[in-house]
N, C-alpha and C positions, 0 to 999 in steps of 0.2 A: 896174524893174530897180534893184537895189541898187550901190550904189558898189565893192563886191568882191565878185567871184565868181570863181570858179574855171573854168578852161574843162574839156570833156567831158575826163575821164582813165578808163580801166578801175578797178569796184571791187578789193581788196585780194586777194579771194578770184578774180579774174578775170585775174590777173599771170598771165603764161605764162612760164617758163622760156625755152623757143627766142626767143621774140620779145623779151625781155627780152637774151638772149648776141646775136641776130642786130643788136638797137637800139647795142649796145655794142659791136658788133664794127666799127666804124669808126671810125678814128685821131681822127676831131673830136668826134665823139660822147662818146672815152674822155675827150677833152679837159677838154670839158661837167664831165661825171662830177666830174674832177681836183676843176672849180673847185665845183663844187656837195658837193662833200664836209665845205665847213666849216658844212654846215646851214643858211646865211644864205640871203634871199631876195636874187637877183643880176636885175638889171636885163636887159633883152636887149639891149643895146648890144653891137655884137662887141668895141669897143675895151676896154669892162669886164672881158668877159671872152678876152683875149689871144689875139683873133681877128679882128684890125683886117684882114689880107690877103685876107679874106674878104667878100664881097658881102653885104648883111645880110640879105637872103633866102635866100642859101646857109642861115646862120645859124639863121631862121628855121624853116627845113626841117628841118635837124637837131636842135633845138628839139621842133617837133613830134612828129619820130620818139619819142624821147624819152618824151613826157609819154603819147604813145597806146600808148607799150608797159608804161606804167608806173610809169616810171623816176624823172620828176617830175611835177609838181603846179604849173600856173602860175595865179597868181592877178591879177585883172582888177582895176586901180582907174582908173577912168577911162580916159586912152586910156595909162597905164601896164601895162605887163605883168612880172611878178615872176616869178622862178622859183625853187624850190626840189626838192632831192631826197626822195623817198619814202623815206627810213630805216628808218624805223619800219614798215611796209608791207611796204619786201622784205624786213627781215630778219624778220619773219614768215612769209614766204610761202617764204622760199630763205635759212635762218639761214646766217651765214658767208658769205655769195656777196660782200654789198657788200667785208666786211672783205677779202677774197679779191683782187676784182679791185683796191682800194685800193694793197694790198700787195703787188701784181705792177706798179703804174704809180704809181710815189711823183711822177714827174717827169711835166709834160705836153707832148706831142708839140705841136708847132705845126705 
């Protein structure tokens, strides 16, 4: 096993529309979203990402959601876990979606 790897995510061509709106259609999910918008790879710490009220396995859960709908991409270094968004990926797959829902939630729900 290599120092980074990526955990299972759907290929590019395997992104579903419904399960991508349904991943997104929860207030902390859109949260996620908010913070992974700057392209950076983000820590899963809730406090990192302005979800301290939150249990980190809540966290984790919707994390998950997430990555198996496609959304993001977390990548494995050691017992570190990274997350990033698939950008490039869904606006491939759904041009305009991300820009979309960006520009309907400039602010993030807590």
């Amino acid at each position: 096993m290599s120092d980074d790897e990526r955990l299972p995510q759907p290929a590019t061509a395997d992104i579903d529309l419904v399960t991508v709106l349904h991943a997104l259609g929860d207030p902390v999910r859109m949260t996620l979203l908010l913070s992974y918008a700057d392209d950076a790879e983000h820590s899963c710490d809730p406090r990192d990402l302005g979800l301290d009220h939150l249990h980190k396995s809540t966290v984790s859960h919707h994390m998950r959601v997430l990555r198996e709908a496609g959304v993001t991409t977390t990548r494995v270094a050691g017992r570190n876990r990274f997350v990033s968004l698939r950008r490039a990926d869904l606006d491939t797959r759904f041009p305009g979606l991300l820009d979309a829902l960006l520009a309907g939630r400039a602010t993030p729900v807590r």
